[in-house]
Structures are given as structure tokens and as C-alpha cells.
N, C-alpha and C positions, 0 to 999 in steps of 0.2 A: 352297808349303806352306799348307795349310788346315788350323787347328785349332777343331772346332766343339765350343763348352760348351754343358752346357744352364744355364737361369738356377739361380740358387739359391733355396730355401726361405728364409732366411731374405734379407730385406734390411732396409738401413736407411734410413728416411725423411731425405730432404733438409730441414732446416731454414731454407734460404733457398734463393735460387735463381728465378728465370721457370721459368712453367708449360713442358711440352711444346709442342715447336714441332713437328709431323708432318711439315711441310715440310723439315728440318733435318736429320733422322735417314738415315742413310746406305741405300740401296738404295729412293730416291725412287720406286720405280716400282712400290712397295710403300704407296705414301700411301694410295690410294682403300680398301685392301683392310683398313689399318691403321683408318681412320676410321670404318669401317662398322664393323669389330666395336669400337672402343675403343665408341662409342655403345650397341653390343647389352651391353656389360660395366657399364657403367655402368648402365644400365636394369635388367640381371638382376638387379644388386648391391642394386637395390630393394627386391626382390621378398621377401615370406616367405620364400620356398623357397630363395632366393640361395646358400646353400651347398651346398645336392643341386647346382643346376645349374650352378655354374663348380667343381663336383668340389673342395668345399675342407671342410678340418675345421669343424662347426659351431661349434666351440669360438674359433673367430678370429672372431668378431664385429665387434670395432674393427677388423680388416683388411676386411672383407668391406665393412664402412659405409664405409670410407677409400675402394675403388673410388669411391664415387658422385662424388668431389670429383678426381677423375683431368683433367681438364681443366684446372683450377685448381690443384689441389696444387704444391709446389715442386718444381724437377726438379733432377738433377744427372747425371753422368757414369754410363754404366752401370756401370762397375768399379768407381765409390764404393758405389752402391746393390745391387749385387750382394754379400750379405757372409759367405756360408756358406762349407763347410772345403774345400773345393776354393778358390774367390777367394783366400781367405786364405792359401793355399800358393803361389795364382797372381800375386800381390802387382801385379796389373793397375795399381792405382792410383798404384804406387808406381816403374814404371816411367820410366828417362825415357832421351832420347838415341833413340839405334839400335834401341834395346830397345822402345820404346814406340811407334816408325815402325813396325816389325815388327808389333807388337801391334794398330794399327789398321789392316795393311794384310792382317795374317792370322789372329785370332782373330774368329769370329765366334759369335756365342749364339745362340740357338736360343729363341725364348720363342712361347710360346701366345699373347700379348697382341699383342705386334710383332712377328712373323714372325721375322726376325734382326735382330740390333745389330751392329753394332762395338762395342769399350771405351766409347770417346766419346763415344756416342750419350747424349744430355739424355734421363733418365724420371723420372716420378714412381716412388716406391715402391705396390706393387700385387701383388694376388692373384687369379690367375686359371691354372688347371689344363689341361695339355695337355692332360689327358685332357676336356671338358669338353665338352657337347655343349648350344651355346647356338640357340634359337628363331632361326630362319632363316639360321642357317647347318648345325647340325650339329657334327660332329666337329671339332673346329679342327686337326687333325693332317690330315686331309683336306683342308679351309679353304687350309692355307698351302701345301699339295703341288704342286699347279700352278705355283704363283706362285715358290716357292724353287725351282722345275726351272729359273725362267730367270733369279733373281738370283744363284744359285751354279752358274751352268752353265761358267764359266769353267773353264781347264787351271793347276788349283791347283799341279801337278806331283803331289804325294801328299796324303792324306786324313787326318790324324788323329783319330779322332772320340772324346772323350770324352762325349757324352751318355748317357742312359739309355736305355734298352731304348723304353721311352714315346717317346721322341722321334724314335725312327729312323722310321717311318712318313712324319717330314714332308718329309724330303728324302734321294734316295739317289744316290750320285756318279754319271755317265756309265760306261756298261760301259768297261773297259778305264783308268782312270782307279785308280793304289793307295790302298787305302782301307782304315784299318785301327781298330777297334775298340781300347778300351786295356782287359784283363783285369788284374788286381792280385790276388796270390795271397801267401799266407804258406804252408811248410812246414810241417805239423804230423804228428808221428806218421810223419814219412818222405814224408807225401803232401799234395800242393797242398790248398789252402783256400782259396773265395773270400773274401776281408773287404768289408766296406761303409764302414764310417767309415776305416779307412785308406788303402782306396780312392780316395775322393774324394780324399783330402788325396794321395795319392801323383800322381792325375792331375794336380791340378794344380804339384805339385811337379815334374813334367816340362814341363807348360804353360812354367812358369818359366823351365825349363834352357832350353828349346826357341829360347825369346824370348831370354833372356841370353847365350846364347854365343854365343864368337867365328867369324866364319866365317860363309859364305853358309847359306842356312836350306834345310835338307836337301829336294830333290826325286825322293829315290827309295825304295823300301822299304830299299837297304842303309846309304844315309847314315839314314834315320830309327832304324834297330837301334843303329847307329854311335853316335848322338847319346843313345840311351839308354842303351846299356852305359857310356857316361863317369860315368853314377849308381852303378858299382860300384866299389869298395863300400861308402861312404859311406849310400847311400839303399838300395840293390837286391843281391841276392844275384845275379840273373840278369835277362839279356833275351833273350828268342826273340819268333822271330816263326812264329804257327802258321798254315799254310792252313787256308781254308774248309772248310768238309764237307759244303756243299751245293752246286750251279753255280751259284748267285746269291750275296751277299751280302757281306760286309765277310769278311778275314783277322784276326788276331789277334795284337796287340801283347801278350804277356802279362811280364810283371812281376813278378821272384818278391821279395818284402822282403828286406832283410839281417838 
């Protein structure tokens, strides 16, 4: 089982803690590609224009200048520093035992700065947009595409992908390989509704389940249905799982609320 997050908007700055060690961060073969942009990040973070081009609200200034001390800043666990409503339903930090073997051996994040994390993984806190297209590299969804074809190329058994829309670009499972996107839906008026903020908080309230129960960690699309409908109906009114609609791409874990 592979569960891939993307990071959150919000995080919280470590207050103590050693700088980022690159060397330390799990998928080592990811250092060189890490180093080069963490330096283009910091450089950009310089610049006047610093906000057009790591794609961030002008309005975060103190984030924007905090990049430049990325080197030195304090670092901690990514699942402390990750802290928006999905983490916070995914209680990464708060894990421990089975649950947290689990978590480091199969939740992985997705971030524009580091390519992927583990939980684990020491970062500073930092602003920098997948969507962001930095001087000499470009696209950074592009940037990391190559490179995560052959740090996730392993037989995860099934795919769960809770990221965004933005982030699928930078890595896409091997054909044949189940791979399934997580939809979250409320009933309204008789008929599905996507939501957004309960959304997030519902992925990773499955995050949660997924990690916490008992039992080996499901390796196929009908234990993954399996593992979700046990959220009815506490969490979930319903789980289906819907096919594709086109010959490529992710299937469709959808989620109806309770």
C-alpha cells in the first residue's frame, strides 16, 4: 500500500531542532536534484519578484523571506511541520507502534521543494509552490517526474492517492499497477456534491483508518473498498469505487459523507 499526500499550506515552524541534513532524508538518490533547487529556492526567495515566481501569495512576505534562511532554519519531522486539515485528521505525529512502522513505510508526501518525504523526514518550515516555474529548471512538476518515476517505481500493491489535481503531473503509477484517486462527496438535493474543506479532513481521516487498523495493509482495490466502508457510518454514508473514463489515468475512490 502506497499512500501519497500532498504537503499542506499551512505548516508550523520548528523552534528548535538542527538544520536540514539532505543526506538524511529518505529517497537518497534524490539529494543532488534536492540541492540544486533547495539553492534556486533560496536565491529566488531573494528576488523582488519572489512571489510571482515560486507561485505564492504576495501577501506571505515573512514566509517568502523565511525561504532565504532554509539552510540554517530549525528542522523537525515532516508530520510535525506539516499542519493543515488533512495532517490534522491524519494525526501522522501522533502515531506510534505498528501504526507509525506503517506510516513511514507507506505514506509518502509529495512536495515541490523535496521531491517526497516520509513522515520522518527533518524539514524546515518553507514556501514554495508546485506549480512554480523557477530559472533553470522550469516547471518543478516536470523537475521531479523523471526522478519520482524511479524513487516510487516499486510494487506498492495498490495506490491511494490523495493529492491534488496540481500534483498528479509529478508522478504516475506503472501501467497495470491500482491506483486510485480519493473523491469526497456530500448528498445535497438528492445529488452528489464535491466539498473541499471536508474533503481534505475526510482524506485524511481515511489516511488515519488506513494506518490504525488491524490487519495487514490492504493490497488490492477490494480490501482498499473493504477498509473504507468500515467508516460507515460513523464517517461515511457510502464507498464505491468508480472506473476511469478514459484509457489512462487513476480510478476513483469516492466517498459519500454521513
Amino acid at each position: 500500500m502506497l499512500i501519497l499526500l500532498p504537503p499542506s499550506e499551512g505548516k508550523t515552524g520548528p523552534r528548535r531542532g538542527s538544520p536540514v541534513d539532505l543526506t538524511a532524508l529518505s529517497h537518497p538518490e534524490l539529494t543532488d536534484r534536492r540541492e540544486r533547487l533547495l539553492e534556486l529556492v533560496i536565491d529566488a526567495s531573494a528576488r523582488p519578484d519572489a512571489a510571482r515566481v515560486l507561485d505564492v501569495p504576495p501577501t506571505l512576505t515573512a514566509e517568502i523571506a523565511h525561504n532565504t534562511t532554509l539552510r540554517t532554519a530549525h528542522a523537525a519531522p515532516a508530520s510535525k511541520v506539516y499542519t493543515g486539515v488533512l495532517y490534522a485528521a491524519a494525526g501522522l505525529d501522533g502515531l506510534t507502534g505498528t501504526a507509525r512502522r506503517r506510516a513511514n513505510s507507506s505514506v509518502r508526501i509529495v512536495s515541490g521543494l523535496w521531491g517526497v518525504l516520509a513522515p520522518t523526514d527533518r524539514i524546515p518550515a518553507y514556501r514554495t509552490s508546485i506549480c512554480a516555474k523557477l530559472p533553470g529548471v522550469g516547471e518543478l512538476t516536470q523537475y521531479w517526474a523523471p526522478a519520482l518515476r524511479e524513487s516510487l517505481g516499486r510494487d506498492w500493491g495498490v495506490v491511494i492517492d490523495a493529492r491534488s489535481s496540481s500534483y498528479l503531473p509529478t508522478w504516475r503509477p506503472p501501467s497495470g499497477l491500482p491506483w486510485f484517486t480519493v473523491r469526497v462527496v456530500q448528498i445535497r438535493d438528492g445529488k452528489p456534491s464535491v466539498v473541499s474543506h471536508f474533503a481534505k479532513h475526510t482524506r485524511g481521516v481515511l489516511t488515519h483508518h488506513l494506518l490504525t487498523r488491524p490487519g495487514a495493509p490492504p493490497r488490492t482495490p477490494a480490501q482498499v473498498l473493504a477498509a473504507a466502508q468500515e467508516l460507515i457510518p460513523t464517517v461515511l454514508r457510502e464507498a464505491s469505487l468508480l472506473p476511469r473514463t478514459g484509457r489512462t489515468g487513476p480510478d476513483t475512490l469516492e466517498l459519500v459523507l454521513a
